[in-house]
PyMOL commands that place a pseudoatom at each C-alpha (Angstrom):
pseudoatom trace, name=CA, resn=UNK, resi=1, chain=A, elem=C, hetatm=0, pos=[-29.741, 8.366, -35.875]
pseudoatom trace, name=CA, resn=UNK, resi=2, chain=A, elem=C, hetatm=0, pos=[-30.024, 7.949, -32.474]
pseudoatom trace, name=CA, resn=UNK, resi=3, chain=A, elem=C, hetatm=0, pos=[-31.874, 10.373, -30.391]
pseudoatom trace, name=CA, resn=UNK, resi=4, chain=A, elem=C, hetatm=0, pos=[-30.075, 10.174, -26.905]
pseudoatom trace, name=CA, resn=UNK, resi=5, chain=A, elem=C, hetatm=0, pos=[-28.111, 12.978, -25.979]
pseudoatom trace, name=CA, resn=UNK, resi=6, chain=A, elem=C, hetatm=0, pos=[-24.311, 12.302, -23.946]
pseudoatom trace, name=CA, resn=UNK, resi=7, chain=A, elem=C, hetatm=0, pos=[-22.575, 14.317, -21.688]
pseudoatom trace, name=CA, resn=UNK, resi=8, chain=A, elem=C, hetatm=0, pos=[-19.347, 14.000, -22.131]
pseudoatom trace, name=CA, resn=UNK, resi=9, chain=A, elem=C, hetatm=0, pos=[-18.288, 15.631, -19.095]
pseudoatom trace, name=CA, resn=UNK, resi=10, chain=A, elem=C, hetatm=0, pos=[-19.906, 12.997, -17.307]
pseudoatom trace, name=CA, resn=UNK, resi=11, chain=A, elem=C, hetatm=0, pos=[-18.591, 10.628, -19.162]
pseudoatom trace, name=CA, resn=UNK, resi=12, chain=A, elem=C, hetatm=0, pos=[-14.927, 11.796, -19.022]
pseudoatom trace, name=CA, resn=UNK, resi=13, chain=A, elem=C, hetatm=0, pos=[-15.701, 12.027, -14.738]
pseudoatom trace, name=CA, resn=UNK, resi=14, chain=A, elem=C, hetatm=0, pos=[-16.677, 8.461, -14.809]
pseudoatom trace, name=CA, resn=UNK, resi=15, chain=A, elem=C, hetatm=0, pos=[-13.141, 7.068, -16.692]
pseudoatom trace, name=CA, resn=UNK, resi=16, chain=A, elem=C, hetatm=0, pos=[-11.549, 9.187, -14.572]
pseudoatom trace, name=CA, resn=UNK, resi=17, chain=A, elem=C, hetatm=0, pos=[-13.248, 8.270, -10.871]
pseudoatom trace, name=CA, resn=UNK, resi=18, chain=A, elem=C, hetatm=0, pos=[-12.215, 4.242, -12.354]
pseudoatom trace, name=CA, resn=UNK, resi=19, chain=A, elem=C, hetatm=0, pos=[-9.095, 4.858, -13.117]
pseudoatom trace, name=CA, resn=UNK, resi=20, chain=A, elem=C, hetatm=0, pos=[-9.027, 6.895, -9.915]
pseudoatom trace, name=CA, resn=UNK, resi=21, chain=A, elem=C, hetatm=0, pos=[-10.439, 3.404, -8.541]
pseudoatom trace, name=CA, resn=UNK, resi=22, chain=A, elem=C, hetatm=0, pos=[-7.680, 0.928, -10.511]
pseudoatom trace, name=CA, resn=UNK, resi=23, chain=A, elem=C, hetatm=0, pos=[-5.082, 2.976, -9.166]
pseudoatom trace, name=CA, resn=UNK, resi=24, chain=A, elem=C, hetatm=0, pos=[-6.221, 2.908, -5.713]
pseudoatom trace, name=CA, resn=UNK, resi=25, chain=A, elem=C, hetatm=0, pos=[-6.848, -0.662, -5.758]
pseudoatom trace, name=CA, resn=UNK, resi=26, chain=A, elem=C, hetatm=0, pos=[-2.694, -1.120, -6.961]
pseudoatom trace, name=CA, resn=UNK, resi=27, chain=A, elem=C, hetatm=0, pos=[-1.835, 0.659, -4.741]
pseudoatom trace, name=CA, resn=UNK, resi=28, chain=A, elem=C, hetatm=0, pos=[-3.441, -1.278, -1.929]
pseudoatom trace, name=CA, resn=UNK, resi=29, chain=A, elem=C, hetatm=0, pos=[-1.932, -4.166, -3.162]
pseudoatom trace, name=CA, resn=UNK, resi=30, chain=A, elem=C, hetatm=0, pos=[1.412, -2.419, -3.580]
pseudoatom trace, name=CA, resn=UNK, resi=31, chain=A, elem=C, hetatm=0, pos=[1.901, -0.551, -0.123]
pseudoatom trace, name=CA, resn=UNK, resi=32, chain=A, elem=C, hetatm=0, pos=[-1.180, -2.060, 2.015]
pseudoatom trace, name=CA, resn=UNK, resi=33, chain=A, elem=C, hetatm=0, pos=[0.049, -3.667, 5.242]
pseudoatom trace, name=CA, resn=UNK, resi=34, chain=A, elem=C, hetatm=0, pos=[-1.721, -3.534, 8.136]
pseudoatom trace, name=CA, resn=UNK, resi=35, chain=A, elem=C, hetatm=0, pos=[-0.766, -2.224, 11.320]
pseudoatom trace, name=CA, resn=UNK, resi=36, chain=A, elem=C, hetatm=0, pos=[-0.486, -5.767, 12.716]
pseudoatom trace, name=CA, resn=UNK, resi=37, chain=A, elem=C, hetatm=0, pos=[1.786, -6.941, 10.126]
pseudoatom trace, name=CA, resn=UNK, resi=38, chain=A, elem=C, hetatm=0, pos=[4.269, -3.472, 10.510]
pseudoatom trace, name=CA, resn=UNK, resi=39, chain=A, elem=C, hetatm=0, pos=[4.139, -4.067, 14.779]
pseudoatom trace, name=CA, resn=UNK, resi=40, chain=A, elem=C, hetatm=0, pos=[5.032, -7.676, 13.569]
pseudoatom trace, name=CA, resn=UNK, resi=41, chain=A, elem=C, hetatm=0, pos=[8.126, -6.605, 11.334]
pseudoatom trace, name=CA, resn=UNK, resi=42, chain=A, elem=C, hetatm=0, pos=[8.928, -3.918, 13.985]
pseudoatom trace, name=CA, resn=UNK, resi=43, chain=A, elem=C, hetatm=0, pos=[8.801, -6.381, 16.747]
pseudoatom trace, name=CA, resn=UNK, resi=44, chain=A, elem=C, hetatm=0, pos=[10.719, -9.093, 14.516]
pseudoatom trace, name=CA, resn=UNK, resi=45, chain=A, elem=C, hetatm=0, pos=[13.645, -6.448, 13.636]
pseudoatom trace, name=CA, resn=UNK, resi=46, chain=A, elem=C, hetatm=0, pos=[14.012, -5.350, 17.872]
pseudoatom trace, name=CA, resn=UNK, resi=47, chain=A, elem=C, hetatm=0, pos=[14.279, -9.230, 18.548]
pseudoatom trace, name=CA, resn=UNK, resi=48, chain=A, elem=C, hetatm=0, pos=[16.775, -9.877, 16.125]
pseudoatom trace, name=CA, resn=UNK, resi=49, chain=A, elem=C, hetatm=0, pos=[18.829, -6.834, 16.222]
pseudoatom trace, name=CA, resn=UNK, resi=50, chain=A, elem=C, hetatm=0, pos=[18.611, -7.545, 20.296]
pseudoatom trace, name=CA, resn=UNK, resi=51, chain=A, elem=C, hetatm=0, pos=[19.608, -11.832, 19.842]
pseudoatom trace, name=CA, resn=UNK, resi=52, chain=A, elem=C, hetatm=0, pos=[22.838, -10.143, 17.630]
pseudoatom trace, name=CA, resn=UNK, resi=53, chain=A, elem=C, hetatm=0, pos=[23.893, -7.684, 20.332]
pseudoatom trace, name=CA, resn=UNK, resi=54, chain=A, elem=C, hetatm=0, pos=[23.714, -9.925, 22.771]
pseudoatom trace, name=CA, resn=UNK, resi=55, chain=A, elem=C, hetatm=0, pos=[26.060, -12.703, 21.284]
pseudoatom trace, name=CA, resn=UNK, resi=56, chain=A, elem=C, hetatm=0, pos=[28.693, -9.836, 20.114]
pseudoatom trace, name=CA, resn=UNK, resi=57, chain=A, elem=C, hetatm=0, pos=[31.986, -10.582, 20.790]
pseudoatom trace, name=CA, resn=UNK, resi=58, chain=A, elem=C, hetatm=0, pos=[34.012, -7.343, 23.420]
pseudoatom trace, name=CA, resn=UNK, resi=59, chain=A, elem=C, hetatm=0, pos=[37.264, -7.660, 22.418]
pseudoatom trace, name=CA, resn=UNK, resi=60, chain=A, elem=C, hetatm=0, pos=[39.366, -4.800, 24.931]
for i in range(1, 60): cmd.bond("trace and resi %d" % i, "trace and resi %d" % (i + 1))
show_as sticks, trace
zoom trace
């Protein structure tokens, strides 16, 4: 028999703070962009959508 004693509400706190972590860490990878990288998009989208209204046709 072994004589060491476990806490098992430690041990269900310490699945639970990595799983916490794994989930985290997804979701980085998921949804992380920096705020470079959304100026970027944001700048990207105003150029293009400005290039497009500038070579509409005005038909009157």
């Amino acid at each position: 028999m072994t004589d060491k004693i476990i806490n098992f509400r430690k041990g269900k706190k310490r699945v639970a703070r990595a799983q916490k972590e794994q989930r985290a860490t997804e979701n980085r990878v998921k949804f992380g962009r920096t705020k470079a990288e959304k100026l970027l998009d944001t700048t990207r989208d105003q150029k293009a959508k400005s290039y497009i209204d500038g070579h509409k046709r005005e038909d009157d």
